[in-house]
N, C-alpha and C positions, 0 to 999 in steps of 0.2 A: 773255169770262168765261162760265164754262158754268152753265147753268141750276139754281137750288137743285131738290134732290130732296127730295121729301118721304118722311121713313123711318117716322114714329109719329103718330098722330094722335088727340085727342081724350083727350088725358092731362090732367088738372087740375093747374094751377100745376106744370109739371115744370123740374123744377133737377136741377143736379149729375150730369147724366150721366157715367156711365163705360164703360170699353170693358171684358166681361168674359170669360173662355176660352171656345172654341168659337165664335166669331163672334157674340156676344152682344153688346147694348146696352142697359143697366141706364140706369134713372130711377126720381127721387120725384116722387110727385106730391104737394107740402107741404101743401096745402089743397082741399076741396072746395068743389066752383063751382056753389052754389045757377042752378039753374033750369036746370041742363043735365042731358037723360039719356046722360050718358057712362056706360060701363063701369069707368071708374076713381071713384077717390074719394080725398080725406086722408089718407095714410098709407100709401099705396099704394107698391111698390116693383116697378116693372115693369121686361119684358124682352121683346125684339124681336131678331130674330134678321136677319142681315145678307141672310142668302136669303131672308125673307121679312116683308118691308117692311111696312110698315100692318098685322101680323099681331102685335098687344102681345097678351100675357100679363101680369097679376099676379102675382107669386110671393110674394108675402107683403104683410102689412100691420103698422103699427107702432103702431096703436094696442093699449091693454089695456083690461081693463074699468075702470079708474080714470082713464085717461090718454088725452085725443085726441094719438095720435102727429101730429108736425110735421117729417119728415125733412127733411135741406136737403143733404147731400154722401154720396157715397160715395167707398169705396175697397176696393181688396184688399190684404192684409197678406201678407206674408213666408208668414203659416200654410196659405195658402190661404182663410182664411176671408174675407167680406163685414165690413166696418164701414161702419156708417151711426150719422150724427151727426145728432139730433134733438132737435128745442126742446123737441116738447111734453112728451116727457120726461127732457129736462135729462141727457140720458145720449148716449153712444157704442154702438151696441149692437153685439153678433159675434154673426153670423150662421155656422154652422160648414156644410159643403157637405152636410150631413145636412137641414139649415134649423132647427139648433136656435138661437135666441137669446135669448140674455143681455145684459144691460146690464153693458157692458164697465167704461165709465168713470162714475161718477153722484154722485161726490160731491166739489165742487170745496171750495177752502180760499183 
């Protein structure tokens, strides 16, 4: 069995990776991890690229000034756009490849 590689490191609580165009690897990182100085934090929706391992980027974050974002899944749609599905607020958000987002879904019944 061949040896795990290590591709990202020091992301807080990361879920729900996805695999995204151009050799990219999308994560959330759902919660921030008192007492560590990581470069990520809560809400965090990071990207790492396939050529360049241990080398994360942030590309957005999901909290607002009312709301600690709590992301937990991604995906990409038909549109091309990003959805990310999030506790802290209660919403699906689109992300459009511009990085404009909206709270897609937020009002359940």
């Amino acid at each position: 069995m061949p040896m795990p590689v290590l591709f990202a490191e020091k992301l807080c609580a990361p879920e729900g990776p996805v695999v995204a165009p151009g050799g990219w690897m999308l994560n959330v990182c759902s919660f921030t991890l008192e007492g560590r100085n990581w470069p990520t934090k809560g809400g965090d929706i990071t990207a790492t690229h396939i050529s360049n391992p241990c080398k994360t980027h942030t590309v957005f974050n999901t909290c607002t000034d009312k709301v600690v974002g709590i992301p937990a899944a991604l995906a990409f749609g038909p549109d091309g756009c990003l959805y990310v599905t999030d506790e802290g607020r209660l919403a699906i958000i689109r992300v459009t490849p511009e990085g404009e987002q909206t709270d897609f879904i937020w009002q359940f019944e």
